[in-house]
C-alpha atoms as one frame of an Amber mdcrd trajectory, in Angstrom:
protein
   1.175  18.870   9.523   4.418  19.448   9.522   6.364  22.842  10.923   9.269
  24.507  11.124   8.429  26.007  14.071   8.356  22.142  15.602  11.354  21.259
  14.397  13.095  23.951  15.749  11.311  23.599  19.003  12.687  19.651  19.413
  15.966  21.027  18.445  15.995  23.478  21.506  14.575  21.191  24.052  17.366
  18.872  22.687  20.067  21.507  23.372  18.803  22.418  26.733  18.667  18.998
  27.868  21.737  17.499  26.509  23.981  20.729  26.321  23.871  21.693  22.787
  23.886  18.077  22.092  20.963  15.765  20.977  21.213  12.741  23.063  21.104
   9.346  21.846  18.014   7.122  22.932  19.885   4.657  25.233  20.285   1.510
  24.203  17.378  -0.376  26.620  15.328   2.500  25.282  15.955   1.461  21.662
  15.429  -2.185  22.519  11.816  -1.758  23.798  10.748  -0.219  20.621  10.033
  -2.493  17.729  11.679  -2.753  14.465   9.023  -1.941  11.999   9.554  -3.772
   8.457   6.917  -2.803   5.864   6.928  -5.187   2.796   4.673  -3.966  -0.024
   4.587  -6.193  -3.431   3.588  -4.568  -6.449   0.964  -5.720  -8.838  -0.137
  -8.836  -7.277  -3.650 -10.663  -7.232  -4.754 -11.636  -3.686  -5.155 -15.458
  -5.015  -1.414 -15.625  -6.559   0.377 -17.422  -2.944   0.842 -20.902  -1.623
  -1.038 -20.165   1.590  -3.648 -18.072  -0.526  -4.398 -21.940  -2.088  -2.835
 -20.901  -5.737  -2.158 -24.118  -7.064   0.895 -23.390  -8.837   2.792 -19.978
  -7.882   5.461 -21.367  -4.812   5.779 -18.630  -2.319   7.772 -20.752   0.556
   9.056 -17.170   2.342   5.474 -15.913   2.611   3.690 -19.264   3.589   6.365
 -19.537   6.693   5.567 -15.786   7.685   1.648 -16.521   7.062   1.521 -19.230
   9.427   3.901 -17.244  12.255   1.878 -13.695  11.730  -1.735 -12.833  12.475
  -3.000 -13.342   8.908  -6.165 -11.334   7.385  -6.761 -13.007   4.028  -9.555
 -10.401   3.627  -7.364  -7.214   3.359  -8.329  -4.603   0.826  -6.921  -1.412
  -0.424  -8.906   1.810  -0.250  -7.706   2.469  -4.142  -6.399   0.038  -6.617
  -3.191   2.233  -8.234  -0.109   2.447  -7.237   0.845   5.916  -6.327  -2.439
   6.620  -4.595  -2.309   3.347  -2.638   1.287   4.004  -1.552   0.614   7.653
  -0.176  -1.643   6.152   2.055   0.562   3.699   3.460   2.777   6.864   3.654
   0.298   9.363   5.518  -2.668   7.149   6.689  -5.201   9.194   4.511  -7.454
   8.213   1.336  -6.536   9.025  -1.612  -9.463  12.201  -1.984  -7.921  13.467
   1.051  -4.302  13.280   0.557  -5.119  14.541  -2.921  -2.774  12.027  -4.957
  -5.627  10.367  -6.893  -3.478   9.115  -9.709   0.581   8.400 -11.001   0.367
  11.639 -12.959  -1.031  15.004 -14.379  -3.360  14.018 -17.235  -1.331  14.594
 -20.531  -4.010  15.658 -21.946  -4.443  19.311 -20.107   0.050  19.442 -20.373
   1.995  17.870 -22.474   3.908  15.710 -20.861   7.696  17.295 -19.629   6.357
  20.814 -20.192   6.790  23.557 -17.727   3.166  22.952 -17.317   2.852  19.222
 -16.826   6.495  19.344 -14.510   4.516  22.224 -12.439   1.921  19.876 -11.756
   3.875  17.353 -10.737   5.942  18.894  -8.269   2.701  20.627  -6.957   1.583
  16.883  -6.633   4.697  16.202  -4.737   3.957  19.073  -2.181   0.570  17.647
  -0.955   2.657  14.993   1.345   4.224  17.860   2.858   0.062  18.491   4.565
   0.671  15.613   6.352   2.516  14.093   8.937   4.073  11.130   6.912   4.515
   7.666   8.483   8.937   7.763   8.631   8.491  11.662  10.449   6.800  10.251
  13.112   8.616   7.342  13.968  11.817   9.851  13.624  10.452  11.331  16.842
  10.806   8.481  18.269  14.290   8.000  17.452  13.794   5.613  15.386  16.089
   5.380  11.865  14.296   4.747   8.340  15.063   3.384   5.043  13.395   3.472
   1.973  13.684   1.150  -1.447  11.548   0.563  -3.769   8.924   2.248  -5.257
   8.207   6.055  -4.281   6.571   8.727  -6.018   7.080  11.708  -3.989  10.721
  12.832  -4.213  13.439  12.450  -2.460  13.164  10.034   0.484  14.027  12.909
   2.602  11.184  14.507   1.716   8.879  11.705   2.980  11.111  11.729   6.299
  13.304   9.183   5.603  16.816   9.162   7.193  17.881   6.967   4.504  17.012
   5.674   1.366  17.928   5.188  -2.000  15.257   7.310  -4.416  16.377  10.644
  -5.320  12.863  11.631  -6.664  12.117  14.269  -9.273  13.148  16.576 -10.991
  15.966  14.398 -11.362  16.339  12.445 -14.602  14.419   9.156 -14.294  12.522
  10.014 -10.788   8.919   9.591 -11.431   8.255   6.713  -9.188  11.341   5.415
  -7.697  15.201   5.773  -9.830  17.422   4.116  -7.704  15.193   2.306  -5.909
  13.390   0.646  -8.035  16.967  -1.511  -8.119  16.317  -3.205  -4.836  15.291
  -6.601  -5.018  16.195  -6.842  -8.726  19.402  -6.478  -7.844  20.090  -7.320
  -4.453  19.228  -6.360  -1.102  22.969  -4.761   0.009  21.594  -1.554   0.727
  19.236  -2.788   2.951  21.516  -5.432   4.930  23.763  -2.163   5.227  21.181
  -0.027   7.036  19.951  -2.595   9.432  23.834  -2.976  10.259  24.082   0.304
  10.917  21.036   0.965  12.997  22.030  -2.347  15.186  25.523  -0.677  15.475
  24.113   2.644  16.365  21.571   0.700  19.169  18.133   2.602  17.047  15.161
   1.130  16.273  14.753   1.420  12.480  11.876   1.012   9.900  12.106  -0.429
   6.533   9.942   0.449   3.545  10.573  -2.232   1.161   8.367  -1.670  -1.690
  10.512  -3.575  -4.529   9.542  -3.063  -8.450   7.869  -6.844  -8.098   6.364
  -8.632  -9.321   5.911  -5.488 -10.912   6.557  -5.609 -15.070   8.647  -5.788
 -16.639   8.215  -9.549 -16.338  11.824 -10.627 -17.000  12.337 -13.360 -14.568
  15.910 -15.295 -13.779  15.551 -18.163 -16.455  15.273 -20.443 -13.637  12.308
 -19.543 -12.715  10.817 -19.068 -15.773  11.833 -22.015 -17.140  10.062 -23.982
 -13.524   6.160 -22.258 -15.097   6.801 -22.352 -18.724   5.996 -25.622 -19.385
   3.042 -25.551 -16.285   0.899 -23.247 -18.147   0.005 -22.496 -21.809   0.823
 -18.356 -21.991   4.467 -17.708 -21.618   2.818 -14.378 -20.787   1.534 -16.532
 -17.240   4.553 -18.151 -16.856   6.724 -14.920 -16.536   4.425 -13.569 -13.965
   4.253 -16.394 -12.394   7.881 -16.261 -12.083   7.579 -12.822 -11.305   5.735
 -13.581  -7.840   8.277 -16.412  -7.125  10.962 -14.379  -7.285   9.750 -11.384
  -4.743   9.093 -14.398  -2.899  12.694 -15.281  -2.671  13.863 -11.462  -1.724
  11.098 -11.707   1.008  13.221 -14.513   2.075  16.303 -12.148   1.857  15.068
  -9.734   3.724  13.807 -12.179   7.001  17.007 -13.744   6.846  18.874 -10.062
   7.405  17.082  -9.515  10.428  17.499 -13.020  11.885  21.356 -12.868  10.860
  21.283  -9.424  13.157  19.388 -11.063  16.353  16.494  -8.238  15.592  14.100
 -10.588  14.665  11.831 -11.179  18.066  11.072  -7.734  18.351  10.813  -7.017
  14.716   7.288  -6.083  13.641   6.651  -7.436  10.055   3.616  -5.877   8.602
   2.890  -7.442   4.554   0.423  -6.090   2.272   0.147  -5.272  -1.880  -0.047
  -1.609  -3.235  -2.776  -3.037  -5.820  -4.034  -6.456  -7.159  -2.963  -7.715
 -10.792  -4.714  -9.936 -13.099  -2.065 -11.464 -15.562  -3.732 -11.564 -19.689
  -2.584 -14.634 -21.115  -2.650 -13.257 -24.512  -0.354 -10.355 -23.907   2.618
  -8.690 -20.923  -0.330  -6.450 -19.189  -3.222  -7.388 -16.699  -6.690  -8.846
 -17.666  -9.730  -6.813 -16.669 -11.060  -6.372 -13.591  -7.737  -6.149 -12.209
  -5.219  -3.340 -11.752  -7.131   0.130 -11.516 -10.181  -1.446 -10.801 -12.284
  -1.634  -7.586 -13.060  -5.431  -8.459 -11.750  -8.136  -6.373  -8.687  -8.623
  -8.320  -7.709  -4.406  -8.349  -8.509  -3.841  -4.369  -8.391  -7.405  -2.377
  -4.693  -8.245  -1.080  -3.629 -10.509   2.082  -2.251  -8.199   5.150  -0.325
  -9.301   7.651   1.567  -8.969  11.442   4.033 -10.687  12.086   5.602  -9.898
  15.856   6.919 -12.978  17.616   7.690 -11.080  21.017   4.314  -9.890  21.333
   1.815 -11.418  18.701   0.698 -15.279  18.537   0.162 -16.414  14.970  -3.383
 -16.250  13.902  -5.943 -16.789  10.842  -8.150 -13.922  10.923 -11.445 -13.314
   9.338 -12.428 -10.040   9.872 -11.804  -7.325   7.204  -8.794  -4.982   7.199
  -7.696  -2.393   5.079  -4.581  -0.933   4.416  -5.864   2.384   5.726  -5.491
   1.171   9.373  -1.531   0.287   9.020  -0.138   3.463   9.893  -2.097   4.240
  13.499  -1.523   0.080  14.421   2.063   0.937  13.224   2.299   3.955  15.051
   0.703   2.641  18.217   3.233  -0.291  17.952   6.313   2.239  18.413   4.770
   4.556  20.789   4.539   6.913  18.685   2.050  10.025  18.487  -0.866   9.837
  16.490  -1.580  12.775  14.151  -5.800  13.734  14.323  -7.844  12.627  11.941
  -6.556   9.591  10.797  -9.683   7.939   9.242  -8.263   3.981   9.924  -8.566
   2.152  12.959  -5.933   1.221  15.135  -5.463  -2.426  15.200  -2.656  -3.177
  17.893  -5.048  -4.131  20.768  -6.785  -6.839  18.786  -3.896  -7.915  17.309
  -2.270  -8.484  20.852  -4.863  -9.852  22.654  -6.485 -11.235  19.805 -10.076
  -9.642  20.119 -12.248  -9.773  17.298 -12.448  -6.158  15.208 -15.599  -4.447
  15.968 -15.995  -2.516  12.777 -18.319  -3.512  10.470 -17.809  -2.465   7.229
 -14.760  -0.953   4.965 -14.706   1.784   2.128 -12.361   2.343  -0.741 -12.363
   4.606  -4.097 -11.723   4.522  -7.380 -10.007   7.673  -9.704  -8.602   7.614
 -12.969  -4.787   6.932 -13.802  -4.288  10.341 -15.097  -5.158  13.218 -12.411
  -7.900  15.430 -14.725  -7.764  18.221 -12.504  -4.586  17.949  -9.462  -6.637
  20.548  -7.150 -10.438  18.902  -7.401 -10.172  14.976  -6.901 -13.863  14.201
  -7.886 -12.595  15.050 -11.445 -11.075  11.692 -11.984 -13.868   9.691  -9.675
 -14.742   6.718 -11.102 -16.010   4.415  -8.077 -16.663   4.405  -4.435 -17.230
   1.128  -2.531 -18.119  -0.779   0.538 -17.893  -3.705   2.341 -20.238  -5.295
   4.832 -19.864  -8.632   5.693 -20.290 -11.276   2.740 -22.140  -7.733   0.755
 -20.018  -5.515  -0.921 -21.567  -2.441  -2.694 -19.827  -0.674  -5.971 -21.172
   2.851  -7.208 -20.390   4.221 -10.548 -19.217   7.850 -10.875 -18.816   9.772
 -14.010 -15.343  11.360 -13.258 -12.964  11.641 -16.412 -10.275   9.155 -18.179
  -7.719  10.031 -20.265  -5.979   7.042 -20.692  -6.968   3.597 -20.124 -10.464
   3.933 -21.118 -10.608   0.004 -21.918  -9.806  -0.805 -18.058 -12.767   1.801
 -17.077 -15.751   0.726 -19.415 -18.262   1.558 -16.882 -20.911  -0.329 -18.995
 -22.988  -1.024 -16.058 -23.712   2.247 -14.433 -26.527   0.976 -12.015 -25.028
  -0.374  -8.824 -23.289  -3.529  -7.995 -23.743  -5.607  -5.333 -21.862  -8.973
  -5.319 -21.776 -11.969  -2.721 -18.110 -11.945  -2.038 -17.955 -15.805  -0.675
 -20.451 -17.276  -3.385 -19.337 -14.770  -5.623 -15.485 -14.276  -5.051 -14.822
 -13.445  -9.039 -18.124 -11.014  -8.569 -19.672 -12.299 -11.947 -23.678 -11.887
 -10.506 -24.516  -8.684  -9.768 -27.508  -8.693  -7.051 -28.968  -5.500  -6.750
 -32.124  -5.729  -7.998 -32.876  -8.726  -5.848 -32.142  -6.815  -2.578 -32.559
  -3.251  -3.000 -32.993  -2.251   0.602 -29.533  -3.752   0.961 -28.310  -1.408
  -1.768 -29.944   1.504  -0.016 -28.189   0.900   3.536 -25.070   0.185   1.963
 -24.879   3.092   0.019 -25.828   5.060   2.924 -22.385   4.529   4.553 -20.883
   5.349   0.977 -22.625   8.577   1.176 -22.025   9.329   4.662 -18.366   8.862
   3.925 -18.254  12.453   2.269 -19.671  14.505   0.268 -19.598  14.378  -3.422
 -20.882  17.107  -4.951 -19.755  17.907  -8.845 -19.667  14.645 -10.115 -22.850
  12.902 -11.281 -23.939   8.868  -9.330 -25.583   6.062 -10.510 -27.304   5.408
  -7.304 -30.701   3.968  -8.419 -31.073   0.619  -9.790 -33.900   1.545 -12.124
């Protein structure tokens, strides 16, 4: 958590050690630590890559960067929305613990741009301020940060940054990113600029690139668009296809800054989606069982390492979530680890490439709009696992405003799918193996406590 009290205290050992002056890390200092570079794509399936096997979508940046990094092709997201997703990357909580469970105050409870609703918000702002965020504690470290892209939580000061580009709300246009939401779209200059300036300054720096794609809206360059169009029947397809080509090609950008600066080698590139995204063919949203959802195509996303100095390229089985970036991050750049981070540190196995003991992962589902911004079970709508091949869905009855169609909780009983006979999850096996179901859901309810929200634990 953070304090003023801290701050103030690294502030006075700085001026007793350096004279009133804070000292710069010298420069062999700054080369030990790592770069850290922390490429997040927005609304993208886990299937929608060349070296996923899609047999279409051409993702040439990735597929290089796949086969130099220690690849997990099973990496999941505790929660399958944006904002949520993102504060974890951000403070290395769930979402029921950092207490962001949605992108907004429901509307229904404030009207939306009331003094009400804009309370809410900013109280929902506050809540990363419980936490030790991800850029603070690489700051200590002397290490410079940069943010782009999509961010809900004010300025980019306010989630540590040193620099960045979102001014955040209440200014006009700063629900989720403003300014930043330009990167990629138009250009990666402000980036290229801030790596130049940490190399000049002789700083390790950290990058959160978190561009608005292949985010909508789908408006591709017409070059791309016009490679897909004729590829598929749905124009609606095609432009998302297009879409994931072209983050593609600012992933490419980006790699070539750091190789144009010599910072590559000890660069660690870490790649993983906020939340998956199943394009409709019949209209510009997603299909079901996609975005929101804690089905394969809401939760499941690549993740990835890529450290040539200290990692050797690997294809990984195990299971990762995106839960255990920020202690492997943290342990990467020497940094202190705040208690009770819930994810598990992954920087031993990926050096020495030891298998991951854990067995099994968990994740959570809540509502787009936040019912009630102090009582996260409000909005609860699903809490899963997975073990193995087994993963285990329970239904929750917490409330949706909005987006009822994308929650239709018509099977309250739980789900149990075969994830590698059943990838698209379309044979739901928990009446064959209930014992299964029991143990499963016994980590689910270990996990904590819910207590004001009715389950659908028994199959009967």
């Amino acid at each position: 958590m953070r304090s003023n009290c801290f701050r103030f205290f690294l502030w006075l050992c700085c001026a007793l050690i350096g004279g009133g002056i804070c000292l710069k890390p010298s420069p062999a200092l700054a080369a030990e630590k790592p770069n850290i570079v922390l490429i997040i794509s927005d609304d993208q399936a886990w299937t929608d890559y060349g070296f996923m096997g899609h047999d279409l979508i051409q993702t040439p940046h990735l597929d290089k960067l796949a086969e130099q990094s220690v690849l997990f092709r099973r990496g999941y997201v505790p929660t399958a929305l944006c904002r949520p997703s993102l504060m974890t990357l951000a403070t290395g909580q769930y979402a029921h613990r950092h207490g962001v469970t949605g992108n907004d105050p429901s509307p229904k409870y404030a009207e939306r741009d009331s003094d009400l609703y804009n309370a809410r918000r900013a109280q929902l702002i506050s809540y990363i301020e419980r936490f030790d965020a991800l850029p603070e504690l690489l700051g200590e470290q002397g290490y410079l940060s940069h943010q782009s892209g999509k961010w809900w939580e004010g300025n980019y000061s306010h989630g540590g940054f040193t620099h960045g580009m979102t001014r955040g709300f209440p200014e006009p246009g700063g629900r989720h990113g403003d300014d930043g939401l330009k990167i990629g779209r138009e250009g990666l200059k402000p980036i290229r600029d801030f790596v130049g300036h940490a190399v000049e300054e002789e700083k390790p720096f950290f990058l959160w690139y978190a561009p608005f794609l292949p985010h909508t809206p789908h408006n591709p360059p017409e070059r791309l668009f016009n490679k897909y169009k004729d590829k598929v029947t749905s124009p609606h397809v095609a432009r998302y296809y297009a879409m994931c080509e072209w983050f593609d090609e600012t992933c490419g950008e980006l790699l070539g800054i750091l190789d144009d600066r010599g910072v590559r080698d000890n660069t660690m590139v870490v790649y993983v989606t906020d939340n998956g995204w199943i394009q409709s063919p019949e209209r510009g949203g997603y299909a079901p069982r996609s975005k929101q959802t804690p089905y394969e195509g809401g939760i499941r996303t690549p993740i990835m390492f890529n450290w040539p100095k200290t990692m050797k390229p690997a294809d990984r089985p195990e299971l990762v979530s995106s839960i255990d970036l920020v202690p492997t991050i943290l342990d990467a750049a020497g940094a202190r680890q705040p208690d009770g981070l819930p994810g598990l540190n992954l920087m031993s196995s990926l050096r020495e490439g030891d298998a991951i003991s854990r067995t099994y992962i968990l994740g959570e589902g809540f509502a787009h709009d936040i019912a009630d911004i102090e009582k996260p079970e409000a909005s609860l709508l699903y809490r899963w696992t997975i073990e193995g091949r087994w993963k285990l869905l329970l239904t929750y009855d917490g409330e949706v405003n909005r987006y009822q169609t994308t929650h239709p909780r018509s099977e309250k009983r739980p789900q149990l799918f075969d994830l590698i006979a059943d990838p698209t999850e379309t044979n739901n096996l928990a009446g064959q193996h209930p014992e299964l179901v029991k143990r499963l859901a016994g980590h689910i309810q270990d996990w904590y406590p819910v207590t004001e929200r009715k389950t659908f634990t028994s199959y009967e």
